[in-house]
N, C-alpha and C positions, 0 to 999 in steps of 0.2 A: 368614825370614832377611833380606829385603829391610828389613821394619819394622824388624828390630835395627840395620842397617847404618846407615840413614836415622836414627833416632835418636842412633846415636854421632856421625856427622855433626854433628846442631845440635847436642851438648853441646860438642864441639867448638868452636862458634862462641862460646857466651857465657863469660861472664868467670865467676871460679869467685865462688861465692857468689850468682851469678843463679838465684832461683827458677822455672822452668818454670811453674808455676800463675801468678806473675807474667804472664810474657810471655803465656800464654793470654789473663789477663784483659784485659792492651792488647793484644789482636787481634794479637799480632803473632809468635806459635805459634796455630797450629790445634789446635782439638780433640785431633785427633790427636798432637799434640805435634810435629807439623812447620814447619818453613820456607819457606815459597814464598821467590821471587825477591826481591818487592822489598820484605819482610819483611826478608831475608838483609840485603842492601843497609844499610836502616836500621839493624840492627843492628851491623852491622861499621864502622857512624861513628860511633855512641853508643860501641861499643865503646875506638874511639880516641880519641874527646874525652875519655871516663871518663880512660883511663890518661894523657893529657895534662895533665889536671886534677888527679889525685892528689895530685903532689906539695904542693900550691897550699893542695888540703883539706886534706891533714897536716898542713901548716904553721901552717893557721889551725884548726885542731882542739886543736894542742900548744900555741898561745899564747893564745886565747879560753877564756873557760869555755861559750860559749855562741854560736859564732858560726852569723853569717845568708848565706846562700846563695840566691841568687836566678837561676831561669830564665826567661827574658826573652822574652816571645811564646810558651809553653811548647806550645801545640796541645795535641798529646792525653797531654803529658806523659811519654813514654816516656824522654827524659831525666832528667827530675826522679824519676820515681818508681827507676829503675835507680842516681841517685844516694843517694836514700836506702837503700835497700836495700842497696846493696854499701859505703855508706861513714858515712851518719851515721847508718845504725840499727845496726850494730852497737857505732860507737863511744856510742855512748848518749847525744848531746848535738848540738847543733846545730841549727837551725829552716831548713826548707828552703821557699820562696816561687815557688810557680808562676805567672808573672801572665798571663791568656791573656784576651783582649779577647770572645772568640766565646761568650757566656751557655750555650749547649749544651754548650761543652768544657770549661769551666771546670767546671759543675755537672757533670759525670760525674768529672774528676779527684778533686775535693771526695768524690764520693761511695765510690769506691774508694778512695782514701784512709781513711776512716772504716771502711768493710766490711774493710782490711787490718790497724787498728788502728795507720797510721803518724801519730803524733801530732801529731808536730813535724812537717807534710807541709799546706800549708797552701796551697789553691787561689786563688786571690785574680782574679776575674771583676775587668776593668779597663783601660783604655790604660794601657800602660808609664806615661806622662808623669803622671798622677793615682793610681798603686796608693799607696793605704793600705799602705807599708811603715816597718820601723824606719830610726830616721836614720840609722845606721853598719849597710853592709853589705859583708861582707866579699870575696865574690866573687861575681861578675856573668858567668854564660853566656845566650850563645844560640846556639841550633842552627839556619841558616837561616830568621832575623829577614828576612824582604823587606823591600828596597830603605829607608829611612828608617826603619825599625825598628828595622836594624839601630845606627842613630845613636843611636835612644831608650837604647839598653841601656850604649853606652857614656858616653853622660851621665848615667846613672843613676849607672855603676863610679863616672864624675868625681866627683858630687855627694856621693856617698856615702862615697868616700876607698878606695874594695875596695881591696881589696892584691893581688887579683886580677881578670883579667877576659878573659876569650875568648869571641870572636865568630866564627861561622862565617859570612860574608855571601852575600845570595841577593840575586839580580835588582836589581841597582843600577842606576836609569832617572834619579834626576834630575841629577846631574852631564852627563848624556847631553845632558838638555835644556837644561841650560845653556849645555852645548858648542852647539847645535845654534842655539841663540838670539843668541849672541855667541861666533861663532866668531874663536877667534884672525886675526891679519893675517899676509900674505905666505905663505910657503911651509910656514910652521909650523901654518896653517890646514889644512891638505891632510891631514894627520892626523884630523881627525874631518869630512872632507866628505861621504865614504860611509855610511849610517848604520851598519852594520857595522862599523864602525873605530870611526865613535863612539861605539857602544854598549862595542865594548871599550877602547878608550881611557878613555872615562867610569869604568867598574868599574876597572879599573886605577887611575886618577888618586883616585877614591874609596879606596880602602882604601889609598892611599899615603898620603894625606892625613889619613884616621885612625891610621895608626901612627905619623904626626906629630905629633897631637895627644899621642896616649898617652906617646912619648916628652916631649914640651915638660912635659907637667905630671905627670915624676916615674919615669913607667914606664920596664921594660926591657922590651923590644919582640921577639918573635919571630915572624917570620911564615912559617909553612910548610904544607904539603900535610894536609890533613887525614888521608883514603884512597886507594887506588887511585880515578884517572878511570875507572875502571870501575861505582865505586859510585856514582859523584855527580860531575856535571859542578861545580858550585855547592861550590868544596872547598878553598876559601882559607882557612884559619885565623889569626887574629890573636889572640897571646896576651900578657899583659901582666904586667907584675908590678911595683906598686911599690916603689921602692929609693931616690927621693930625691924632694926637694916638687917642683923643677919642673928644667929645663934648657933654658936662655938659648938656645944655640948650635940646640938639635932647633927651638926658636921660630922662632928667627934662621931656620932653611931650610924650616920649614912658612910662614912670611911671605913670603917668596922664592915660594914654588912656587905658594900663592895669588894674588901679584899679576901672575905672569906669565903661568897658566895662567887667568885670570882667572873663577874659579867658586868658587863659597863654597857649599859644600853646607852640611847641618842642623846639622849637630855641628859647626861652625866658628861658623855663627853665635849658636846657642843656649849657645855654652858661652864666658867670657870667659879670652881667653889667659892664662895662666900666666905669662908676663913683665909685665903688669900687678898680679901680685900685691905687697904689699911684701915685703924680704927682710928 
């Protein structure tokens, strides 16, 4: 009775159309077909990203005949592969790009992949900044890209034109050391003089100033709660969608907030503004 109970349990958790043999074979059901903790955890933010992202897929699933989806520091892949499975392998079309830099995890995804027969599911061993990928792609995630990583993936969205793109950011250190290196004057210094403050001022001033970019060239900007702080401290979601080539005025106050807050993290400097474009 207890095995049945426990088992209704995790069915409960995953999203319908998730295979149980799946999740066994990323570790992340036991043999048994159970959940541990922090098993549970990862699944219930995949969970929320997937149904975040939905809409994003459908949209570029109904207008592409072929569109590319890319996970961005993918680890062990449990994104990528739950995304194919519950969305572009039933819909029969789509090519989905795991790019994960660690030689070990990339060639185990690759290989699961292939033993699952997902075709279009395509492991790509790499830094973000050099992946062998197609020039247009249409939506760009990451799940906990650390600290500059997380910049690689939206420069990727930039470069590439995605019409989508959601980052969930992890461990944001260098804006920190920025702050730390050239700390503001007067009393507006006193903001990151403790490194505790700095650290979270830093993360804070990072993702504000990414959603400044995303808005300046084009996106429409959502930024909210990924899951319960209970699942994940690290649980800032920034989701994008573009809707026009750039916007003057997001420039105008990401300009503003860079020369006063005086830090130019990766994805400001690697990426050339949007109001330099011509109209």
């Amino acid at each position: 009775m207890r095995k049945k109970v426990e088992q209704k349990d995790v069915a409960a958790e995953l999203l319908p159309g998730a295979d149980p043999a799946l999740l066994q074979a990323l570790h992340l059901l036991t043999r048994d077909g159970d959940l541990n903790a922090d098993a549970r955890r990862k699944v219930k933010q995949i969970n929320h990203l997937i149904g975040l992202l939905r809409p994003g897929l459908d949209d570029v699933l109904a207008r592409f005949p072929n569109p590319v989806v890319v996970d961005a520091g993918a680890g062990k892949s449990y994104l990528g592969f739950l995304l194919y499975q519950l969305v572009l392998g039933p819909a029969g079309k789509g090519d989905l790009y795991g790019v994960e830099s660690r030689p070990e995890l990339a060639q185990k995804a690759g290989a699961l992949a292939t033993q699952l027969g997902f075709s279009r599911f395509h492991s790509v061993e790499s830094n973000l900044t050099t992946a062998p990928l197609p020039e247009r792609v249409h939506l760009v995630t990451a799940l906990h890209a650390c600290d500059t990583a997380t910049d690689d993936a939206l420069l990727l969205a930039l470069k590439t034109n995605a019409d989508y793109v959601a980052v969930v950011p992890c461990c944001q250190a260098e804006v920190a050391q920025q702050l730390k290196a050239h700390p503001a004057p007067g009393a507006i210094g006193a903001l990151s003089a403790h490194p505790w403050h700095r650290r979270e001022l830093g993360s804070h001033l990072t993702n504000v100033i990414r959603a400044l970019v995303l808005e300046a060239n084009g996106y429409q900007v959502t930024v909210t709660e990924l899951a319960g702080w209970e699942h994940s401290l690290k649980n800032e979601l920034i989701l994008g969608k573009r809707v026009q080539r750039f916007d003057r005025a997001a420039q105008a106050k990401l300009d503003q907030l860079l020369a006063e807050s005086g830090v130019k993290p990766k994805l400001v400097r690697e990426f050339a503004p949007a109001s330099n474009e011509p109209s």
